[in-house]
N, C-alpha and C positions, 0 to 999 in steps of 0.2 A: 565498350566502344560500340555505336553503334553504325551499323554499315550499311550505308542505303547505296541500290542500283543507280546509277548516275549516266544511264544511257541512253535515257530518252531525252526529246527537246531540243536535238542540236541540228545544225545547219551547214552545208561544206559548201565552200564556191571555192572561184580563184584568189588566191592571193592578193591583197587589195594593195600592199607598198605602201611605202612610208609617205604617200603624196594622195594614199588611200582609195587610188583609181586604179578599180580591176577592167579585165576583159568583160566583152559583152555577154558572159553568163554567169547567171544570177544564182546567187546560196540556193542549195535545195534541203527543204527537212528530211533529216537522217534519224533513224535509231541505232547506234552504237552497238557492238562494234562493224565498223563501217571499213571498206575498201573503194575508195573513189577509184583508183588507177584499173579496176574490173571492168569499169563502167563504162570506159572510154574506146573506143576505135583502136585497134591495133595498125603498125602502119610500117611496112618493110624499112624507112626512115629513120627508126623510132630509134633515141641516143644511142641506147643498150642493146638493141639490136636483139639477137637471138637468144642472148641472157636472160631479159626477163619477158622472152616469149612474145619478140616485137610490140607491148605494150607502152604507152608513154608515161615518160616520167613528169614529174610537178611541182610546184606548191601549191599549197592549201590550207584555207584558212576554215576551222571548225570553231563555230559559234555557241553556247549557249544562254540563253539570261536565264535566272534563278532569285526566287526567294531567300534570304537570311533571315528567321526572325530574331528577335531583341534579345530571347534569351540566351541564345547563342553565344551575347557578349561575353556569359561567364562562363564556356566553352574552350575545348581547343577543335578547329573544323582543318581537316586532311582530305587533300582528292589523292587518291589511288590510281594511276595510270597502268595498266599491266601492258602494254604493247605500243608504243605509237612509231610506224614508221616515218620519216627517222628526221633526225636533227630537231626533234620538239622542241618549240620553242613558248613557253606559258606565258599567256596574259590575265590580271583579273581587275577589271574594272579600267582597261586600258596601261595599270603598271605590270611591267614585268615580273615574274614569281619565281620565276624556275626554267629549267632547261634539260632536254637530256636527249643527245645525239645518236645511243644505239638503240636500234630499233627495237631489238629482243630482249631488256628488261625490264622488269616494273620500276616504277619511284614513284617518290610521293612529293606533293608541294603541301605546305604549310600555307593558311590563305590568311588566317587572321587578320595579318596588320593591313589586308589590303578591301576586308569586306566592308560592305554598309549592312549596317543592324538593320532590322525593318525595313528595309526596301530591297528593290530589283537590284542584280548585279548580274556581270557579265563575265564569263570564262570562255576566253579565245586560245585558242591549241594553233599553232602554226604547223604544219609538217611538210617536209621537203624528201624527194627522192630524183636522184641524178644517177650518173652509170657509177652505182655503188656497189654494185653485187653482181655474181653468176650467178643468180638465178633470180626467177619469180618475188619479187617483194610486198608487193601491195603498196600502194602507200596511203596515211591515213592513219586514225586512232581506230585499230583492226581485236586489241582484243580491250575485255572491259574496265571500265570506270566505277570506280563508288566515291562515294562523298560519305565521309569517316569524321562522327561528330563526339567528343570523350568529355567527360569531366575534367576538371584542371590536376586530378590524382587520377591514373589510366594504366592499363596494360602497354607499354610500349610498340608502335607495331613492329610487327615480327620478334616480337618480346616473347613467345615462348616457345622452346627447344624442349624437346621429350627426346631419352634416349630411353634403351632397354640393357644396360649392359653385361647381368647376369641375368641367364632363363634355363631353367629346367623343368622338368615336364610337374613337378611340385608346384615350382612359384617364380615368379619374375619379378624382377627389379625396374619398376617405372620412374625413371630419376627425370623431374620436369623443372627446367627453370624458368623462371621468369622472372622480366623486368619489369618494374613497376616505377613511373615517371610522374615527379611533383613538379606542373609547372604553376602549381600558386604560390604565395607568397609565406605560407604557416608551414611547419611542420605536421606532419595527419598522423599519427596513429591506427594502422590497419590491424584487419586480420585478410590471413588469406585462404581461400577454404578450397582444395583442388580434388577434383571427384572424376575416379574412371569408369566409363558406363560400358557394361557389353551392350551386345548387339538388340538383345531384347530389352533393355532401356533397365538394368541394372547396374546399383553401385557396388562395384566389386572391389574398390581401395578408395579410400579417402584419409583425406592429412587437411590438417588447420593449423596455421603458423600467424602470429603475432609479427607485423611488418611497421617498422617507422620511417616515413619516408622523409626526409628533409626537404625545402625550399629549395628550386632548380635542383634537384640532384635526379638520380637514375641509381636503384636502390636493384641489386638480384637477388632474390628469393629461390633457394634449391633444395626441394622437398624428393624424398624416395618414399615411393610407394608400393606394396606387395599385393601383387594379384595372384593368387590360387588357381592352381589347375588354368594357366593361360593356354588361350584356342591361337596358333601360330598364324603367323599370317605368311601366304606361297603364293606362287602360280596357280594351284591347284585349286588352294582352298584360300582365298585374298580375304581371312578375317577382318575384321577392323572395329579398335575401340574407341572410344569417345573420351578426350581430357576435357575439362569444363572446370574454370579457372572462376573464382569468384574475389572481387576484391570490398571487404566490406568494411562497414563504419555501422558499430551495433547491428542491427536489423536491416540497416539501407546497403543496400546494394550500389556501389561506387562504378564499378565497371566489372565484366565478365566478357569472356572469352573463350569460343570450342576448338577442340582443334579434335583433329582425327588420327589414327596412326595405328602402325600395326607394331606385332610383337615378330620379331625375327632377329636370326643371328646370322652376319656373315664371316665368313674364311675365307683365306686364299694362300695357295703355296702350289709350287713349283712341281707336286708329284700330283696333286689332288683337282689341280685348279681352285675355282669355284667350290664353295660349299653352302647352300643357305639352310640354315637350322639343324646340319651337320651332312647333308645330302648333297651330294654332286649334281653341278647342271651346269648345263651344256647350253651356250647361251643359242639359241635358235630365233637370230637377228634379223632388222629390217631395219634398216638407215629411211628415214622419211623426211620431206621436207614440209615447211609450215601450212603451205596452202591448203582448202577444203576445195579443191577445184572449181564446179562452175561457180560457188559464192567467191570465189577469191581470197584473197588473205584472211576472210574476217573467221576470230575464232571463236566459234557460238559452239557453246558449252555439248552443246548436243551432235553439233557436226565431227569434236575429237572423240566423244563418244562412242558413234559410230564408226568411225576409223578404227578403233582398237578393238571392238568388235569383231570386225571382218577381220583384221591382220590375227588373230586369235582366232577364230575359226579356219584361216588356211593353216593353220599350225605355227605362227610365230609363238615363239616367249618372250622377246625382248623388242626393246627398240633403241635406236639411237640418235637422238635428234642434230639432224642435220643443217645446220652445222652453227647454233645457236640454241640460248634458252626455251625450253618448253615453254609454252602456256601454262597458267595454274589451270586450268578446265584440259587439259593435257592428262599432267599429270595426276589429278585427280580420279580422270577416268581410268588410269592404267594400276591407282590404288585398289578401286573398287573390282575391277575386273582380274587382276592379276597380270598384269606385265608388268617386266621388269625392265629399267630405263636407264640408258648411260645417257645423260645430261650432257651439252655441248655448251662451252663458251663460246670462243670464237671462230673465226678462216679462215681473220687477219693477223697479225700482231703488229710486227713495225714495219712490212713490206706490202706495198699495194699489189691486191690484184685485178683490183678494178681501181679506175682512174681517182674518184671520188670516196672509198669504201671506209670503213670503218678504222683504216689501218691511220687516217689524220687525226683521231680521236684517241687511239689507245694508250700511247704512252701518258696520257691525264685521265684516262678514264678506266682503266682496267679495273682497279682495284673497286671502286663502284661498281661493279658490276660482274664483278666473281662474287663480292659480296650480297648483292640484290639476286643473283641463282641459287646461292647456297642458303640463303633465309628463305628461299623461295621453296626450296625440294625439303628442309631440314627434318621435318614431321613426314614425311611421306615415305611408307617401305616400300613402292616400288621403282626408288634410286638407289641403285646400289652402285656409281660408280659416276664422277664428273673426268669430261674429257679439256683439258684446257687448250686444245687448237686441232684443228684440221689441215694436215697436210701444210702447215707453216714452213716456208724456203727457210727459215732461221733456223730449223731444226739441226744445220746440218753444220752449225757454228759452234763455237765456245762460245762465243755473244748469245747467240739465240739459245745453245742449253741454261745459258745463264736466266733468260728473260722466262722459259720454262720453270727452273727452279723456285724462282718468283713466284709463279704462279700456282703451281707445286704447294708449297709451303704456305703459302697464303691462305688457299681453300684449308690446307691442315688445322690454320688453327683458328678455324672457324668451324672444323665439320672434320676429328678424326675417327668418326666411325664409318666412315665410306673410302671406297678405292681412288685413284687418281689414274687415268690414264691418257695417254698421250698419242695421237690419232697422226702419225707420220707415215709420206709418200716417200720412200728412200730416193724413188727417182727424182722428185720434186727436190729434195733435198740437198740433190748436187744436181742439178739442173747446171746450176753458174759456173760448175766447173765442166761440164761436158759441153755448154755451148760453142765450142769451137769445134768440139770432133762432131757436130749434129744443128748446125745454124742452118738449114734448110730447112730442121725435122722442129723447130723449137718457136717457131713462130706464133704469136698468139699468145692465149690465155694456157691455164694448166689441161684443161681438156683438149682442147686440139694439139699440143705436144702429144698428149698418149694416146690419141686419135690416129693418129701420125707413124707414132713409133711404136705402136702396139708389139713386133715382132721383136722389136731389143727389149721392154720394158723387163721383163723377168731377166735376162741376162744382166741387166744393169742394177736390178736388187737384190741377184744375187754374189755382187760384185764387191771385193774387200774395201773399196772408195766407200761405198753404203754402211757397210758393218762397220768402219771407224768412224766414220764420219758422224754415221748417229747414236753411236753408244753413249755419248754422255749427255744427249737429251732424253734416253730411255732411263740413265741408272736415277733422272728426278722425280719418275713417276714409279707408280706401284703394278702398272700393268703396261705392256709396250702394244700400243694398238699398232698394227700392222695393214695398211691401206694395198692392196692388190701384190704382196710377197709371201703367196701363202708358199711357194717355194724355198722359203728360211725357214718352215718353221721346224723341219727336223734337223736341218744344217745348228740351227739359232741353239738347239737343245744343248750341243756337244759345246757351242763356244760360248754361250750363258747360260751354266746348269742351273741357275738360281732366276733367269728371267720368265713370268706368266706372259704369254701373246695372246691377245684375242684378235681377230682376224676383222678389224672396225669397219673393211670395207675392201668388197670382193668381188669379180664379176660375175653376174648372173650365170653363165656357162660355165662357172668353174664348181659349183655347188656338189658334183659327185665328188668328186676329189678331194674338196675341202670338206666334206661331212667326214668324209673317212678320214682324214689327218687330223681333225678335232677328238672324232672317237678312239683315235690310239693312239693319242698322245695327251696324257693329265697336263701337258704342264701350256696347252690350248684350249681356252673357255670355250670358243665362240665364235660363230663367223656372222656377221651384216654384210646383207648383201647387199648392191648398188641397185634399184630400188626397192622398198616394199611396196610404194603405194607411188602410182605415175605424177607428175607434178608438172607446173605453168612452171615456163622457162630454160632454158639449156634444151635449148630446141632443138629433137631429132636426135639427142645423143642417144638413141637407142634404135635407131632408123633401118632399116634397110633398103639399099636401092637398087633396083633393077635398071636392066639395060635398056637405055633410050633415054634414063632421067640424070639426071645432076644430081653428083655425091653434095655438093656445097662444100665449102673448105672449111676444114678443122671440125672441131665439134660439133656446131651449129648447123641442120638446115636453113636451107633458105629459107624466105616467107614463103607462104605461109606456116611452115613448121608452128604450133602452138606449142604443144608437152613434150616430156623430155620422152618418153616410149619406151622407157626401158623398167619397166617393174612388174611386179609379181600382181599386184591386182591396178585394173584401169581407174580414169581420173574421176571416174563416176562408182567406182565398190566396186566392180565386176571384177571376177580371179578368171586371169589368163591363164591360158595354157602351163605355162612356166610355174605357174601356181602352185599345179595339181602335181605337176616332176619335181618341184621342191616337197610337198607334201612326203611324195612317194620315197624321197631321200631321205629325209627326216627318220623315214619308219612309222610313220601315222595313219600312212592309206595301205589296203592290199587288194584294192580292186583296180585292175588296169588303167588310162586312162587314152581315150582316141583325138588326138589332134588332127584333124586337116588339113592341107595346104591351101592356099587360098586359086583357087583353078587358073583363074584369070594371069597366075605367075608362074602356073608348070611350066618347066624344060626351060625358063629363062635366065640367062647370066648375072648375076646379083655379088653386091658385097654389101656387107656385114659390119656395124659397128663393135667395139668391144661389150659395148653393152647390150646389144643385141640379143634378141632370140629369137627362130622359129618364126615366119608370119603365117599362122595357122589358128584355124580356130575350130570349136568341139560344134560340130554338126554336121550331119549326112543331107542336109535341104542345098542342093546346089542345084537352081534350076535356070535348066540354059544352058547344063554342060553337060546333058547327056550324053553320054559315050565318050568323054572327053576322059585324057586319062589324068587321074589325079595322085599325088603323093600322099600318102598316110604317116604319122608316128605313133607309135605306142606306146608308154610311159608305165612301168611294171617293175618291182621290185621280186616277181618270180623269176625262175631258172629259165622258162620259155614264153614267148607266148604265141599264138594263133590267130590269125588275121579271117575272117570269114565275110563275105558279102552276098546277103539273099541264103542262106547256106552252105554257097561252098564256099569253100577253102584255096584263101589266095595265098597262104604261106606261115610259116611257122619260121622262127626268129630266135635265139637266143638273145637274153635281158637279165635282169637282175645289174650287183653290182659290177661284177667285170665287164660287163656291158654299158658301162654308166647308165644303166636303167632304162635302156631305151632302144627300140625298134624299130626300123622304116620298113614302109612297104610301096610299091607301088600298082595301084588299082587302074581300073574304069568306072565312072563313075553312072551307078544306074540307082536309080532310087528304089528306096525299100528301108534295109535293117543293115547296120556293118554291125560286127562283133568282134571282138577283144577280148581274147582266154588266157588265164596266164595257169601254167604248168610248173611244180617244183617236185622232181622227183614224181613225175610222171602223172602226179596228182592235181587236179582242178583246184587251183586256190584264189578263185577269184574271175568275175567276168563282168565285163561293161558291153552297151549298147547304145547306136542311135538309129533313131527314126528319120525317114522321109518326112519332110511336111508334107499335109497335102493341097490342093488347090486353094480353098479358102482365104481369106485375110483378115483379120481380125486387129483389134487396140485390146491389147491390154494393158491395164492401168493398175498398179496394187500401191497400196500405201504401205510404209514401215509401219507405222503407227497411227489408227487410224482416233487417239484421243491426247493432244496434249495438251500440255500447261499452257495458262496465258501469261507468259512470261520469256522476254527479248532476248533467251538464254536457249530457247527449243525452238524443234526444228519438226517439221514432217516431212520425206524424203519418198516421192511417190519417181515410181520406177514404171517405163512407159517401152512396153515390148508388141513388135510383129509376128504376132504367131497364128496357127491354123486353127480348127476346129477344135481340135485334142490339145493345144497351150504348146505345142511344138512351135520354138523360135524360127523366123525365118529372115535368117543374118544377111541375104542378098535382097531381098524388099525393102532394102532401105528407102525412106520421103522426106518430104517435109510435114512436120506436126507443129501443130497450132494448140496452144494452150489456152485457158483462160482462168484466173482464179478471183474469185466471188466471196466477199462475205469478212469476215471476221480472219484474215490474211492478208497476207501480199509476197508477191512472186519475187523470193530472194534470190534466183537462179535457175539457168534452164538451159540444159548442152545434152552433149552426147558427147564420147570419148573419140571421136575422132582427135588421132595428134596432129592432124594437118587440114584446116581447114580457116576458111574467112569469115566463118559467122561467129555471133560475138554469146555470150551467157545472159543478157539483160533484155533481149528481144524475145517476144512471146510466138514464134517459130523458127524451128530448128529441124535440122536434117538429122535423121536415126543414124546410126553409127554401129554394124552388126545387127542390126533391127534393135536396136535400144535406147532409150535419152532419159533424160531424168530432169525430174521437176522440183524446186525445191520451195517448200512453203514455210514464213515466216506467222506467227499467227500477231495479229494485233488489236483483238481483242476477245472477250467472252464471245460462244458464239461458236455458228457452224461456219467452215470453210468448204466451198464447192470448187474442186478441179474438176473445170472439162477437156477433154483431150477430142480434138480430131485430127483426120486424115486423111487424104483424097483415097480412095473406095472400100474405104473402111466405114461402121456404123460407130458414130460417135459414144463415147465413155466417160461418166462422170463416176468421182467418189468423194464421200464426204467425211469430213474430218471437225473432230468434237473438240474445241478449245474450253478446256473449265480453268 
């Protein structure tokens, strides 16, 4: 089958109706995958409000016309949709094709009966977004398209499954099937010839099997194959071999297919947890949502990329996708790289949490679409677990354990060599029964309840209403994800010896605590925290607000709130604070780490979301507050540590764990050098440092990558900091920088991580945000790319970037 990119050429306006008269703005050409709702003006107004981060919702009508040529007639021709938000609705040639309402799975439409041979044809995508979600969505055809052209005898898609079911360090068992599909009218006669390559383009197993496929039928083919001395695929070491599926007739090659896939074994039980390849791990989580921030929704191969990158060098292993299907360019990246992935269905089932959401489509569409994730993840080893709902009110039912088991059992037999787990709020879960004792505290969506009631939320999970209520949505799954009770989990041990918890979703502050009930208790994978990577919408849930300003009710800040503010690294890659304290928790860092207060908020009265942390950042350049006093933290997994500024000595601290790893101090602020010692047993084991900026001001502009492909799927990510003379940041110089990009590109986004501001991602200046912004360059065609950056008294900065 052959699979062409199908993302360029298209065109997005408004909605034209069935009377075919749009508003007064006109289609503009797009390259795919696209997020119109990015593009547009945020507006306090806006339906969804602080959900999906005051942006407007729409229709939209996406265009393409395309060639068919004639030989095609004795074809079968398939477009591949991998994301469109949401309610798509397919047109080709003006008749209806197809349809598919949830935003987060792929599908495919069949075009045939509706093309013209040899001439022009036309594929129109309708997409609609209304207040369907809590959070950020996009809307639009956001990840990518192909156009899938086969022989009338073809690999089925999603026709081939590789499992590994016996491995030892000798030889491994590669059991691959495939479907093989006759939509001619004769009977064929195959062979099928399936060959696995290592990584240096060797065939290390190969099988040839004799295949007859009949007229209309769908024939499977199930060959095992032994590989010697297999190289395992981990976190560590993320091997990966190549299947290469050949369907032939004598010497012509019918159709062919690669798929990729590692060699790994999992376990799980109740003393051990987790086991992969016979080794305990400890899942070391990060709950993320879809967006790539300033680009918005759109999932360009390079932008999840780079996300699992960073979340893998601040020390995650896992992730858990929040609260829908990955991308294939998702998980892709977290095969090649080694993360490991619990898959999300849904975070509705049959009760709305948003007015419009997903929850009027699932009782007809579920099953589509557990089906379209589990063909989606099936070859990929780093999933090793599908979660079927988040925080679902039904959980806490016979009905809804019922509609669980459903879903349970469905993915089983489809996919039983992976875990099931089931990602419930126990509060949420009797939410219906407590709204009388707490109808003030309950108003709202699910965040602003625990917004709210943050100070019962643990008394009320760990309340015997919770433990019966949701025991028989847990006994349908194989792991009981556990959303903010990590307070059950040694209680859970004694009243279900037999149940695995993994901790699906925890708040940021609670990480010392929950690292240590993970590490001494087997019968606890894992904790996801609430967030790894900041995201558009659920505005401010991570906010802090001092005195003089407006909390805003429930979850939500007010406008301008853009991101949600609560994660481990910001909406642009940068690792906050919380970062480097999760790092230190883990056991990965043992060099101290110096947070700051932000000066401007010493001594002031403040509260705190639950997801909240610390508004501090790592730098000693506070200029304008000399002699002002500032608050310091220290973030140290020693026994002590020692606070020193200019050389002396402002205090010595106990840290380490019974300390939840952390230090305050309080200073004056005089520029020069702070220092951070940490002491264990009286011994230096580790010291951090920052410098003064000094007077100077400076652009600096660095690119990720300063040569990529020319290809709609890469990205270059140039990072745009304030710094001195010496490349010392300087986080209070915040301006406005003006971009310009030139040449062989064009400017797919352009922000800073501020979470509360007016200015938009699509305009080419932006205000710095801790002295940094970020530019992001799409390339479109061979050819150099020229970024200039300036600044008001800065000396202007270009770099150039090599598209082959």
């Amino acid at each position: 089958m052959i699979r062409n990119s199908f993302n360029s050429g298209w065109t997005v306006g408004p909605n034209k109706g069935f009377f075919n008269m749009a508003p007064g703005e006109q289609p503009k050409p797009v390259t795919l995958p696209h997020d119109v709702m990015i593009t547009h003006k945020r507006s306090a107004e806006a339906v969804s409000g602080g959900k999906k981060g005051y942006f407007p919702d729409g229709t939209y009508d996406y265009v393409k016309k395309f060639d068919v040529p004639i030989v095609y007639k004795e074809k079968r021709v398939t477009f591949e949709f991998e994301g469109v938000y949401m309610n798509a609705m397919v047109y080709i040639n003006g008749d209806f094709a197809g349809q598919h309402p949830y935003g987060y799975s792929n599908f495919y439409i069949k075009a045939d009966r509706f093309l013209k041979y040899g001439e022009e044809n036309e594929i129109r995508v309708v997409t609609r977004s209304n207040d369907d979600s809590r959070w950020y969505t996009g809307t639009g055809i956001y990840r990518n398209t192909k156009m899938m052209v086969a022989n009338l005898l073809h690999i089925a898609v999603d026709g081939v499954k590789i499992t590994t079911p016996e491995i030892s360090s000798e030889r491994a068992i590669v059991a691959v099937a495939t479907v093989v599909e006759n939509e001619g009218f004769n009977p064929q006669t195959t062979s099928v010839v399936t060959e696995i390559v290592d990584v240096e383009g060797n065939i290390v197993a190969l099988d040839k099997a004799p295949l007859t496929a009949f007229a209309g039928e769908s024939v499977t083919l199930r060959q095992r194959l032994y590989v010697r001395k297999p190289r395992l695929w981990s976190v560590d070491t993320p091997y990966l071999y190549t299947c290469r599926i050949k369907v032939m007739d004598g010497e012509n090659v019918l159709d062919e297919e690669t798929n990729t896939f590692g060699i790994r074994s999992l376990s799980l039980d109740a003393e051990d947890g987790l086991r992969i390849n016979g080794e305990v791990v400890k899942l070391r989580g990060a709950c993320i949502h879809h967006d790539n921030g300033v680009i918005g929704a759109v999932s360009v191969e390079r932008a999840e990329e780079r996300r699992i990158e960073i979340l893998k060098k601040a020390g995650f292993n896992s992730i858990r996708m929040s609260h829908y299907p990955a991308s294939k360019a998702m998980i892709q990246a977290c095969d090649r790289l080694g993360m490991l992935v619990m898959d999300e269905s849904f975070d509705v089932w049959t009760e709305n949490k948003s007015s419009y959401d997903y929850a009027l489509n699932f009782p007809t569409w579920w099953e589509q679409d557990i089906q379209a994730m589990v063909d989606k993840d099936f070859n990929h080893p780093s999933v090793i677990m599908y979660s079927i709902g988040n925080e679902i009110p039904e959980t806490g039912s016979a009905n809804g354990a019922a509609w669980g088991r459903k879903l349970a059992e469905k993915i089983r037999s489809l996919d039983s060599s992976r875990y099931v787990i089931n990602s419930i709020n126990g509060f949420v879960s009797v939410q219906n029964t407590l709204v009388k004792m707490m109808r003030s505290k309950m108003q709202g969506d699910v965040n602003t309840a625990m917004a709210n009631a943050f100070d019962m939320i643990k008394r009320v999970q760990a309340h015997e209403l919770v433990t019966y209520s949701v025991a028989e949505s847990f006994s349908a799954v194989d792991i009981a994800g556990y959303n903010y009770a990590d307070n059950r989990y040694v209680m859970d041990k004694e009243l279900f010896p037999n149940r695995v918890i993994c901790g699906s979703e925890t708040f940021p502050r609670d990480i010392a605590n929950n690292w240590k009930l993970v590490k001494e208790n087997g019968h606890v994978i894992g904790d996801f925290t609430w967030t790894g990577w900041d995201y558009l919408g659920e505005s401010g849930l991570g906010r802090i607000t001092y005195e003089g300003s407006t909390m805003a009710n429930g979850a939500s800040g007010a406008f301008p709130w853009l991101t949600a503010h609560c994660a481990d690294i910001d909406i642009i890659g940068n690792r906050r604070p919380l970062s480097y304290y999760r790092e230190i928790v883990f056991g990965l860092r043992t060099q101290p780490y110096i947070a700051v207060g932000r000066p401007e908020h010493y001594g002031k009265k403040f509260s705190m979301m639950p997801w909240s942390w610390s508004d501090s950042i790592s730098s000693w350049s506070l200029e304008g507050y000399e002699g002002k006093q500032v608050k310091v933290e220290v973030y140290s997994a020693a026994d002590e540590v020692e606070l020193l500024v200019n050389g002396k000595v402002v205090g010595k601290v106990e840290t380490g764990e019974k300390n939840e790893f952390k230090a305050e101090f309080e200073t004056v602020y005089t520029p020069g050098e702070i220092v951070a010692v940490g002491y264990t047993n009286g011994q230096e084991t580790g010291r951090t440092s920052l410098l003064s900026a000094g007077s100077t001001l400076n652009l600096m502009v660095e690119a990720d990558r300063t040569q990529i492909a020319n290809d709609d799927n890469d990205l270059s990510f140039v990072t745009i900091s304030l710094v001195d003379e010496n490349s010392i940041l300087k986080p209070l110089a915040d301006r406005t920088v003006s971009v310009k990009v030139e040449g062989a590109g064009t400017l797919q986004g352009f922000g800073s991580a501020n979470p509360k501001t007016e200015e938009n991602y699509f305009h080419t200046e932006h205000t710095t945000y801790d002295g940094k912004a970020l530019v992001v360059v799409r390339p479109t065609e061979s050819g150099t790319i020229t970024v200039t950056v300036e600044a008001e008294g800065c000396m202007a900065q270009t770099v150039k970037i090599e598209v082959c």
